[in-house]
N, C-alpha and C positions, 0 to 999 in steps of 0.2 A: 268782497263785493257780493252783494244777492242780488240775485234777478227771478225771474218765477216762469216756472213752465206753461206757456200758454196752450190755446187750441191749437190741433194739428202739431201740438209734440214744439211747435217753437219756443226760441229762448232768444230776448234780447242783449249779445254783446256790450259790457259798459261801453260809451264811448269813449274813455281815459283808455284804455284798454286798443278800441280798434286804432284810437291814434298813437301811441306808443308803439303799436304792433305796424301802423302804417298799412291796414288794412282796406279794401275799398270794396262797396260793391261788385256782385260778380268773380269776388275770389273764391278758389277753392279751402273747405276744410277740411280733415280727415275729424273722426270722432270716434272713437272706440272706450272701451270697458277695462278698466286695467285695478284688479285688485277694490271692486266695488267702490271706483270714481270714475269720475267720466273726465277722459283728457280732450279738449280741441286743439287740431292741430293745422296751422297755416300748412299749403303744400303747391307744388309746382306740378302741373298736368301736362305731359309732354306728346305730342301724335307717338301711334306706335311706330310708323312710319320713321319720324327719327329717330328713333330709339334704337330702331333697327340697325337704319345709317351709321349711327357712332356706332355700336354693338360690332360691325361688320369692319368700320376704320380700326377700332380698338386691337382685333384680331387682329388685319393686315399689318399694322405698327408691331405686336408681338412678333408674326414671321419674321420679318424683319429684323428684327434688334436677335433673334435667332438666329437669320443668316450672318449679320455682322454688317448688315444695310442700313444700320438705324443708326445714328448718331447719338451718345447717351450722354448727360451732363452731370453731374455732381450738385448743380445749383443753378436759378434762375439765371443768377447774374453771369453763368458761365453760357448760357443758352442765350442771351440776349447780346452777349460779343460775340460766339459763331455767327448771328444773325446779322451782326453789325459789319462782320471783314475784319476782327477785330480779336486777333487770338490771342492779344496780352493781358 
């Protein structure tokens, strides 16, 4: 697909493209330089704020499974019978 670089550096998106990609107004994209092409890349924006939050539970959960506090599974489906009362 071509599109053409307009004023102020803009480029229109095909629309085959934003709908396949499921694209909407107000999304964020990444755009960088890689090997003299330019890639766009859909991306998720998160506050630092959470980021932090998980960064801080992620550590707490290592202590843990370090003390021997943490319960650890092998598999989804073995996490979702300890969840259920359900140890067979």
């Amino acid at each position: 697909m071509i599109t053409e670089l307009r004023k102020k550096s803009q480029v229109t998106i095909p629309k085959e493209l934003v709908m396949k990609l499921g694209l909407k107004e107000g999304d964020k994209l990444e755009v960088i330089e890689r090997n003299g092409t330019i890639q766009i890349m859909p991306v998720a924006v998160y506050p630092k704020k959470y980021l932090d939050e998980l960064k801080e539970e992620i550590n707490d959960i290592r202590v843990r499974i370090h003390a021997g506090e943490q319960p650890m599974f092998d598999s989804v489906d073995e996490l979702f019978a300890q969840l259920d009362g359900n140890n067979g």
